[in-house]
N, C-alpha and C positions, 0 to 999 in steps of 0.2 A: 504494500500500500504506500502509496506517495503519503508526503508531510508538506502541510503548509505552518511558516513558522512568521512569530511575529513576537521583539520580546522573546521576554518568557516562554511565551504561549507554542505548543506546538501539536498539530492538531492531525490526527492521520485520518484520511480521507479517502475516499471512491469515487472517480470521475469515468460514465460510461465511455464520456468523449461524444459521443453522438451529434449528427448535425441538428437535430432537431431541439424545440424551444428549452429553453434553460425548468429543471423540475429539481426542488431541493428537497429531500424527502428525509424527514428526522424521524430517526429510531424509539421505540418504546422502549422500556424499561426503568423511567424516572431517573435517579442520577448515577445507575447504570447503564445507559441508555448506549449503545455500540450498534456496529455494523451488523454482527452475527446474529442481531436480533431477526432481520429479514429472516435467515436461513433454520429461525428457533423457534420463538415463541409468536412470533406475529399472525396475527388472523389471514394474512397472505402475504406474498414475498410482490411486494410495491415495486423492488428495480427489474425483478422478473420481469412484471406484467407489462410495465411501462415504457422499458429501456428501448425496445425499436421505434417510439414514436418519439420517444424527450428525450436530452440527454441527463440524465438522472445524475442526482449529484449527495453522497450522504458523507456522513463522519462519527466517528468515535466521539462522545460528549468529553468535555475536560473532564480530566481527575475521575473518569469512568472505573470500575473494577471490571477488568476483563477487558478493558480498550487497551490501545497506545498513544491516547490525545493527554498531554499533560499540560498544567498551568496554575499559577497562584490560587488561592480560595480566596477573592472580592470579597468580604466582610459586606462592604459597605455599600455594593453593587451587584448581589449576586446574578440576577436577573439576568441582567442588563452583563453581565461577563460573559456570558454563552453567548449572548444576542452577538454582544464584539465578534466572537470566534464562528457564526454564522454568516455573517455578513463579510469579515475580514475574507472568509472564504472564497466567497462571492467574489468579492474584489479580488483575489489573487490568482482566479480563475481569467479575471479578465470578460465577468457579467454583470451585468448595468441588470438589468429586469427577468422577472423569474417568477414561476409558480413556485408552490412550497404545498406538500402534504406531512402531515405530523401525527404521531400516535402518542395518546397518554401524554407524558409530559410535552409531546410536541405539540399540546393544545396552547398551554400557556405562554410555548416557546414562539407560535404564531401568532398571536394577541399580538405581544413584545414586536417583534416582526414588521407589524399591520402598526403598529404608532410608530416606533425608530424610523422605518421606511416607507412608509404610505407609498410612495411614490413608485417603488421599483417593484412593489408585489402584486402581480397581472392578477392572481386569485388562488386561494386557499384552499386545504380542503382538512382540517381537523378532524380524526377517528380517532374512538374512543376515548375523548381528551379527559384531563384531569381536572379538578375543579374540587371547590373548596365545600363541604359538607358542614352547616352550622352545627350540627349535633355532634359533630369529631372533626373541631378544627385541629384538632395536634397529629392529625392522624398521618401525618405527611414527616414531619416532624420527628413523630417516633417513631415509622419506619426505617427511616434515614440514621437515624443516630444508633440505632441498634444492627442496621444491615449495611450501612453503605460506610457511616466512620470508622469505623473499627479497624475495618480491612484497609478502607483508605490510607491508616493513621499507621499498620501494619506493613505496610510495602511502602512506604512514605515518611521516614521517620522524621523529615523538617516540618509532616506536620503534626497537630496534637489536637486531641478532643475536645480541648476548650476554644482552639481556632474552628472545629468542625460543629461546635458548638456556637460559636458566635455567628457563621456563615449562614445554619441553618434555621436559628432564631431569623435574622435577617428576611431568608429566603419565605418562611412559613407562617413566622405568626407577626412581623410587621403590619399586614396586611393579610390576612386572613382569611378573605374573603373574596368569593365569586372563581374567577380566573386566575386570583394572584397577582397579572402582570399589569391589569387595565380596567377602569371602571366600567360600568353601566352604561354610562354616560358617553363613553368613548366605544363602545361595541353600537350603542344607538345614531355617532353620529358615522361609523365606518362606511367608505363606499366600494368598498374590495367586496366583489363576488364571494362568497365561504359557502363551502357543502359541508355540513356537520354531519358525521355517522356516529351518532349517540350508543352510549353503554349503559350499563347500571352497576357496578358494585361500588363498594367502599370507594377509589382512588379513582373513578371514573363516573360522577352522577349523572346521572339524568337528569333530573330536572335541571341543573346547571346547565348541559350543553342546551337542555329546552328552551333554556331562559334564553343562551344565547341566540338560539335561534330567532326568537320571540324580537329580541333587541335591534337585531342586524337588518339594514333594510335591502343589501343582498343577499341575503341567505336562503340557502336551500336546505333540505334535511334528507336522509335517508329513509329508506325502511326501516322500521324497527320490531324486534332486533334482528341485527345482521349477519352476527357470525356464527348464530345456532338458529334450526340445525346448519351442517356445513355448506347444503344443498343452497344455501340464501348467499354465501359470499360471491358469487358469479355475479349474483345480482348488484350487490353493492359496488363491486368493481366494474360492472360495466355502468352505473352512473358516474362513477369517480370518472368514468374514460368521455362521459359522455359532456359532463359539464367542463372538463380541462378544455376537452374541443371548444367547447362555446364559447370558451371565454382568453383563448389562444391569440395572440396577434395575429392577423392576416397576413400578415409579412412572413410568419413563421414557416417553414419547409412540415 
C-alpha cells in the first residue's frame, strides 16, 4: 500500500487509479476503522462493487489497531484531525471534487466532510452511520477506552491513557449529541445530495440517521432494513449505484 505523508501524519492508502469520477469510501469499524474492513466485516465490499465505474479511493484511519496510518492524538481537535488526513489525501492525490461513501463512523466523518468542504463534495452516501443515542451517551466513549486504548497505548508507548483519555472525552462527550460532528441546524441548511442507509443497534441509531434524513433537504433514504436478510443488499447497492449516477458531473467518463 502506498503512504501519503504530511508532518507527523502518515497515512497508508488505496488508490484504484481509475479514470473514472473521484469516490472516497471510508471504512467501518469506529476508530478501528482500516482497509480490510471491505474484505471482513462490511455488509458489502464498496471498492469491489464500484471500482470499474469510480476511481475508488480509501485509507487506514490514524492511530487505527490493525492499520498502518499513524499520527499525533489532536486532544483539542479530534474530529476535525481525520477530516485533515481525508482531505490532505485528496489533495495529495491531486482531487479538487469527489463523492464520498462512509460506514459507521464514516457517518460523522461525512457530516465533518459536508461543513470543512461544502464545496468539493458532489454527494454523499452515509451506511449504517453512527450517531449519538440520549439514553447511552458514553457508549462510544466506553467502547473506545476499553477496546481501542489499550492496544493503542500497547504498541505505542509515547502514548498513554490519560492522552487516550483526554482525546476521547474530547471526541464523545464535548458534544454528545446527534452526529457529533455538526448540528441540526447545519444538516437542515446542507445542499449536498446524501443517500442515508439507516441501521438500528446501539452504535448505529435509527432514528438518528431518520432525523437526518428528516433535516436534509437532499436526502434520500434507503430500504429499511438492508442488510438482512442478505437477499436485500443487491438492493441497496444498486440505489447506492443508482443515485452516485444522478448526481455525477456530466463531464465525468
Amino acid at each position: 500500500m502506498p503512504f501519503y505523508e504530511k508532518g507527523n501524519v502518515r497515512i497508508c492508502y488505496e488508490d484504484t487509479g481509475g479514470a473514472g469520477f473521484p469516490l472516497l469510501i471510508i471504512p467501518g469499524g469506529g476508530l478501528n476503522s482500516t482497509i480490510s474492513y471491505f474484505t471482513g466485516t462490511a455488509p458489502f465490499n464498496a471498492i469491489a462493487e464500484f471500482k470499474s465505474e469510480y476511481r475508488c479511493i480509501t485509507a487506514d484511519l490514524r492511530n487505527a489497531n490493525g492499520g498502518q496510518s499513524t499520527g499525533p492524538l489532536e486532544a483539542d481537535r479530534p474530529w476535525d484531525s481525520y477530516t485533515d488526513d481525508h482531505l490532505g489525501l485528496m489533495d495529495h492525490l491531486g482531487i479538487d471534487k469527489f463523492m464520498v461513501m462512509g460506514f459507521c463512523i464514516g457517518g460523522p466523518f461525512i457530516w465533518n466532510l459536508l461543513k470543512r468542504a461544502p464545496n468539493r463534495i458532489v454527494a454523499a452516501v452515509p451506511a449504517q452511520p453512527s450517531g449519538s443515542r440520549p439514553e447511552m451517551r458514553d457508549l462510544f466513549y466506553n467502547n473506545n477506552i476499553q477496546r481501542w486504548g489499550p492496544a493503542l497505548c500497547a504498541r505505542k508507548p509515547d502514548f498513554t491513557l490519560p492522552m487516550v483519555d483526554a482525546f476521547l472525552k474530547s471526541m464523545y462527550r464535548n458534544n454528545p449529541d446527534f452526529v457529533f460532528t455538526v448540528t441540526r441546524d447545519f444538516v437542515r441548511g446542507c445542499q449536498t445530495p446524501v443517500l442515508v442507509l439507516p441501521d438500528d443497534t446501539p452504535e448505529h441509531p435509527y432514528a438518528i440517521a431518520m432525523e437526518s434524513v428528516m433535516l436534509a433537504p437532499k436526502s434520500e433514504v434507503s430500504l429499511f432494513p438492508w442488510k438482512a436478510p442478505q437477499e436485500r443488499v443487491p438492493l441497496a447497492v444498486r440505489q447506492i449505484r443508482s443515485f452516485l449516477r444522478a448526481h455525477r458531473p456530466v463531464t465525468a467518463v
